[in-house]
SEDREN-120112 format. One record per residue (C-alpha): x, y, z. Coordinates in steps of 0.02 Angstrom, whole numbers, plus 50000, padded with zeros to 5 digits. Layout:
REM SEDREN-120112
<px X&py Y&pz Z>
...
END
This chain:
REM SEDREN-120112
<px 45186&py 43133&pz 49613>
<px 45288&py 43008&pz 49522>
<px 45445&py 42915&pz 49611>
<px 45602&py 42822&pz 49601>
<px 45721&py 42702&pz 49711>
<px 45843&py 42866&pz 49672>
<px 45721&py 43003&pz 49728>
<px 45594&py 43113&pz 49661>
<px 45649&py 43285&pz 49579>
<px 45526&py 43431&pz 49625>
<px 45513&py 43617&pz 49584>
<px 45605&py 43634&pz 49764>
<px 45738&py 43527&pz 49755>
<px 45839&py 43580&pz 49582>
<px 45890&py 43393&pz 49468>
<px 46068&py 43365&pz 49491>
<px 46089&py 43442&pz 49658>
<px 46092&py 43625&pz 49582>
<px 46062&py 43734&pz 49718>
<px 46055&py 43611&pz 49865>
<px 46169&py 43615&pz 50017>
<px 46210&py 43434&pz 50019>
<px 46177&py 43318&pz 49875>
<px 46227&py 43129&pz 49863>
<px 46237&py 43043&pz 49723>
<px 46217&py 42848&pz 49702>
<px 46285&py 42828&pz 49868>
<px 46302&py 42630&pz 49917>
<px 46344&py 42558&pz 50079>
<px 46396&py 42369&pz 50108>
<px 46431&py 42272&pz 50265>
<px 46502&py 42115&pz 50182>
<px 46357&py 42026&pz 50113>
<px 46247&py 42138&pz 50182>
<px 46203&py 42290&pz 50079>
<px 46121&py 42438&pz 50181>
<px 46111&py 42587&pz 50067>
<px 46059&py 42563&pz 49871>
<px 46123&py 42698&pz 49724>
<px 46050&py 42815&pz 49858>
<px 46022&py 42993&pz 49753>
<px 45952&py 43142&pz 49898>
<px 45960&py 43326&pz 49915>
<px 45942&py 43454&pz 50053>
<px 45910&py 43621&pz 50042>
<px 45975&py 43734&pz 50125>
<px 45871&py 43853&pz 50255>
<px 45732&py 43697&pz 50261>
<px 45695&py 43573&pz 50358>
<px 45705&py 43379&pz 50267>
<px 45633&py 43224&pz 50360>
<px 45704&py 43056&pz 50329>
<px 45582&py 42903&pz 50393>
<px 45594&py 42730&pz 50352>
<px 45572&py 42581&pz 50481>
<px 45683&py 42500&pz 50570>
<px 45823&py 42425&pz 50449>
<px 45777&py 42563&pz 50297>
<px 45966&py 42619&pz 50336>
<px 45926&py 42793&pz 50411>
<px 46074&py 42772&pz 50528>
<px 46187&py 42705&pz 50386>
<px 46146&py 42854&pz 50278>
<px 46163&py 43003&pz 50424>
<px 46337&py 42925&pz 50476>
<px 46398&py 42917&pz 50307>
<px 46347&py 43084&pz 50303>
<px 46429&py 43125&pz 50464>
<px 46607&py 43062&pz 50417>
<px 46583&py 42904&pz 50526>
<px 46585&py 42787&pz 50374>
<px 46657&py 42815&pz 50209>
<px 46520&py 42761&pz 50063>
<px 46557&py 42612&pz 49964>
<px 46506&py 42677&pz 49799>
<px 46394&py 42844&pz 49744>
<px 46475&py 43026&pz 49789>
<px 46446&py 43172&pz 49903>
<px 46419&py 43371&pz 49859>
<px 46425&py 43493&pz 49988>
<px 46372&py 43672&pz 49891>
<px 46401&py 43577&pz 49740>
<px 46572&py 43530&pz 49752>
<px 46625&py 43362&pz 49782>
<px 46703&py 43297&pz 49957>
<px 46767&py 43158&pz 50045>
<px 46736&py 43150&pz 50220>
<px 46865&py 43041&pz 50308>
<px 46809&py 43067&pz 50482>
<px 46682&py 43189&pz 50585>
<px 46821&py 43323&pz 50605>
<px 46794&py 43339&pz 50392>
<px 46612&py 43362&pz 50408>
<px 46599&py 43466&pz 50561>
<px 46741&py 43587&pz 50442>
<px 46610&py 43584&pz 50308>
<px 46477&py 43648&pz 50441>
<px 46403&py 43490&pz 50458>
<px 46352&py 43445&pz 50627>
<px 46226&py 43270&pz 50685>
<px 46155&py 43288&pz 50865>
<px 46130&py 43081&pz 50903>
<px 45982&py 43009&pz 51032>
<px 46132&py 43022&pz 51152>
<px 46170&py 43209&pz 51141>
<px 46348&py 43182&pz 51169>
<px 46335&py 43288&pz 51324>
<px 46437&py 43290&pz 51487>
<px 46326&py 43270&pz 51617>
<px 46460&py 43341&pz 51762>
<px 46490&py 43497&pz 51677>
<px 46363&py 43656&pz 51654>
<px 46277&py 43730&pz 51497>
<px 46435&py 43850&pz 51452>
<px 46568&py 43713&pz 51466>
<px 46478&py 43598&pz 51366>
<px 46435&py 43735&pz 51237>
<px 46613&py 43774&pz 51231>
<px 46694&py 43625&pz 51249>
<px 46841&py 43585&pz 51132>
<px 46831&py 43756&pz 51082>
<px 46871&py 43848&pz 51244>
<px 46918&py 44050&pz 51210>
<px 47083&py 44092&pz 51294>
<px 47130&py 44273&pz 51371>
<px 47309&py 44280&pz 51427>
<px 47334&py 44118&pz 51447>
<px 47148&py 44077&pz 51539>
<px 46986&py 44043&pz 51489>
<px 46875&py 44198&pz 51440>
<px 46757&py 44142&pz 51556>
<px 46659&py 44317&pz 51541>
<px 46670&py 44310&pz 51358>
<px 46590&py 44126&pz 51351>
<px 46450&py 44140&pz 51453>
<px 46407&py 44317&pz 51349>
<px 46394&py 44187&pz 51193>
<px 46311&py 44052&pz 51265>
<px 46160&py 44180&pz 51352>
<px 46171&py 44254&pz 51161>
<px 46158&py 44083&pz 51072>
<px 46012&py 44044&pz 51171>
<px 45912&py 44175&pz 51202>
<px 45913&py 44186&pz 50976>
<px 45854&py 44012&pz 50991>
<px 45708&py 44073&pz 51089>
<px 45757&py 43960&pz 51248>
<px 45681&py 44030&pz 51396>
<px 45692&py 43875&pz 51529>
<px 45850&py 43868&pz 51581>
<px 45868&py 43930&pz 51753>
<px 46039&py 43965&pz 51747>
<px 46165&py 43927&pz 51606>
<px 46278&py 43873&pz 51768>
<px 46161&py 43742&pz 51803>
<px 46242&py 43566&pz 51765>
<px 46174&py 43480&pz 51609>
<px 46124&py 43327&pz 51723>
<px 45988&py 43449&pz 51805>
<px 45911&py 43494&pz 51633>
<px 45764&py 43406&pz 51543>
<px 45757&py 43316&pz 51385>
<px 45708&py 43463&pz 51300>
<px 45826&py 43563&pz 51375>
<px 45976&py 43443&pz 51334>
<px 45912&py 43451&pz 51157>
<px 45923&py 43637&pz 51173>
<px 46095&py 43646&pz 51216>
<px 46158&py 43523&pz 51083>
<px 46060&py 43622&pz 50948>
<px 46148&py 43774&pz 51040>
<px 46314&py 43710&pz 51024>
<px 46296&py 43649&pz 50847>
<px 46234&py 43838&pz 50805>
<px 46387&py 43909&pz 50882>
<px 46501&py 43801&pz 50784>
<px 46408&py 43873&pz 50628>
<px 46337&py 43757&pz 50554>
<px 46243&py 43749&pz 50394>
<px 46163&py 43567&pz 50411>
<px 46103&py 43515&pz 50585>
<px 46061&py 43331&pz 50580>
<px 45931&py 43256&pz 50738>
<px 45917&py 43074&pz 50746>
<px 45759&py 43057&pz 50856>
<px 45761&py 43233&pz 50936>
<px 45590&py 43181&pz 51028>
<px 45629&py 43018&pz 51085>
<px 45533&py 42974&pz 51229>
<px 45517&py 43180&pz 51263>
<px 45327&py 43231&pz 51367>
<px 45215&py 43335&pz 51255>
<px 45282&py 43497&pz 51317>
<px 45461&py 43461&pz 51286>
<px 45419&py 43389&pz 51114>
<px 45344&py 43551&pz 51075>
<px 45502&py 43652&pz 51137>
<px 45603&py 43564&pz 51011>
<px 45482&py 43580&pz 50880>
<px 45494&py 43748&pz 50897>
<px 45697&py 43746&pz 50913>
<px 45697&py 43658&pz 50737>
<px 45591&py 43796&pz 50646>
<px 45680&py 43928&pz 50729>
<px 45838&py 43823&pz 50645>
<px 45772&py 43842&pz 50489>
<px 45700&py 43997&pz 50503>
<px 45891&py 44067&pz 50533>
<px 45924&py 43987&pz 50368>
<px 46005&py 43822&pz 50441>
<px 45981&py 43671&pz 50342>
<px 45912&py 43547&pz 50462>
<px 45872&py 43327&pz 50416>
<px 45763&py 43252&pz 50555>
<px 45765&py 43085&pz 50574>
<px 45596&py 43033&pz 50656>
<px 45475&py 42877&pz 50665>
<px 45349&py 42999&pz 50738>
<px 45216&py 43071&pz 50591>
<px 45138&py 43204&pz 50693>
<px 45323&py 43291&pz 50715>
<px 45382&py 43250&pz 50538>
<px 45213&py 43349&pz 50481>
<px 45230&py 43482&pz 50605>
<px 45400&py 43538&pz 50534>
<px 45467&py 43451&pz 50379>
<px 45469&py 43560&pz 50225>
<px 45514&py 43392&pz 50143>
<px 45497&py 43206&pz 50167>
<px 45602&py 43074&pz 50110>
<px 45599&py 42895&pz 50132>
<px 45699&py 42736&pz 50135>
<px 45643&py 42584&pz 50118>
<px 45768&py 42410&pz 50129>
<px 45917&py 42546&pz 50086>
<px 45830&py 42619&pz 49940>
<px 45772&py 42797&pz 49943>
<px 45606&py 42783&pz 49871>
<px 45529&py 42931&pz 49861>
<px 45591&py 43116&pz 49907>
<px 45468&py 43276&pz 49899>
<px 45379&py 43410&pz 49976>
<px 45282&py 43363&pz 50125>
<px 45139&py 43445&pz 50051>
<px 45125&py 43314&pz 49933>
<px 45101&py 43163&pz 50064>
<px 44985&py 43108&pz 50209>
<px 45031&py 43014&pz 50358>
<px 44961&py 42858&pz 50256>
<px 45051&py 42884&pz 50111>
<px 45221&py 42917&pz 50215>
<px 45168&py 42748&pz 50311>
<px 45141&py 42640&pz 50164>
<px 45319&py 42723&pz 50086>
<px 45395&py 42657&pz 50245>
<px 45330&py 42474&pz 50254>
<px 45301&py 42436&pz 50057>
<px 45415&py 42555&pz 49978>
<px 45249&py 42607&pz 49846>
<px 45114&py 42696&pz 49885>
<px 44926&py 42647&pz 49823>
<px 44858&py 42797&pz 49791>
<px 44911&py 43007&pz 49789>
<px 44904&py 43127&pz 49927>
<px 44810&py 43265&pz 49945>
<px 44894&py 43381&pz 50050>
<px 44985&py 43350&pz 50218>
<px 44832&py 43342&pz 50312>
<px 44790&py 43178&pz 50393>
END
């Protein structure tokens, strides 16, 4: 496995972003004198599931909200499908099918599963909301996303769990059809059973052919469901492959040296 601070081609991500949902390209990021993404070159396929690690300060959240319209890159460009875009705000990313579920959610806690689902995007009938008609799509959404916990998609979203929440955001992005789902920290302080639940929501993501980048500090989930791993280190992207070609040492020593001493086996630990 050889590497670069721009990435690592491999058989399953095509060189210059042939074939790959999104693609950047040298993209640079600078807060005055401070410089928080590098000539940062990464592609995601689509219908798989890419992790991004790096510790704290490796510019994870600068790269995902450059990604997400928030900030506008300093240098480097961006390919969605292979054509090139500038994303001036979330509205132009969310139009591309590009939608990033924060730690937050984003979630109104006073209002229940179908107006959250729906909201901003109500469906009128004469004049009314199609009240019928959205709860119809939001029992559909869910149930495809094989989430059974819910007792009622009337239940406020301030009753739900953390898995739950998750479940709805994911639900909501998949509604809005999009092609790139991105999770910053989908199992942040989750218990072991809700970690699992969303596990399982992001391989039934992929497994409907949505592109999906988790952001994660946690190796057991990154190895449970990333097809590939990539990782920044100091704003530099390092090394990007498949995450059969790392161990949980490896991936650690990525994350706090930016090298690694020695090859990986297989994803094992």
């Amino acid at each position: 496995m050889s590497t670069s601070q721009s990435g690592l081609a491999s058989p399953e991500a095509p060189q210059n972003g042939a074939g790959s949902l999104l693609s950047l390209k040298g993209i640079t990021k600078t807060f005055g004198p401070v410089r928080a993404l590098t000539n940062v070159d990464l592609d995601v396929p689509p219908g798989k599931v890419t992790a991004l690690v790096g510790d704290n300060g490796a510019g994870k959240s600068s790269l995902i909200k450059t990604v997400s319209g928030l900030w506008a890159p300093d240098g480097g460009e961006i390919l969605w499908e292979s054509k090139p875009v500038r994303l001036h705000n979330p509205k132009d990313a969310e139009a591309l099918g590009i939608t990033t579920i924060y730690q937050d959610l984003a979630l109104c806690d006073n209002l229940d599963i179908v107006q959250n689902m729906f909201l901003g995007h109500e469906p009128l009938r004469r004049g009314l909301l199609d009240e019928a008609k959205m709860e119809i799509r939001a029992r559909d959404t869910l149930k495809e996303l094989n989430v059974t916990t819910v007792r009622s998609i009337r239940q406020p979203v301030a009753s739900l769990s953390g898995g739950q929440r998750q479940s709805v955001a994911v639900a909501k992005a998949v509604m809005s059809q999009a092609k790139l789902v991105i999770m910053d920290e989908p199992t942040a302080a989750l218990g072991v059973a809700q970690t699992t639940m969303v596990l399982n929501l992001i391989k039934t993501l992929s497994g409907r052919g949505v592109a999906v980048m988790v952001i994660s500090h946690n190796m057991n989930d990154v190895f449970e469901v990333a097809d590939r791993i990539a990782v920044l280190y100091l704003g530099q992207l390092v090394v990007s492959a498949p995450a059969s070609e790392f161990d949980r040492q490896s991936v650690v020593e990525y994350m706090t040296t930016g090298t690694a001493g020695r090859q990986a086996g297989n994803g094992a630990a």
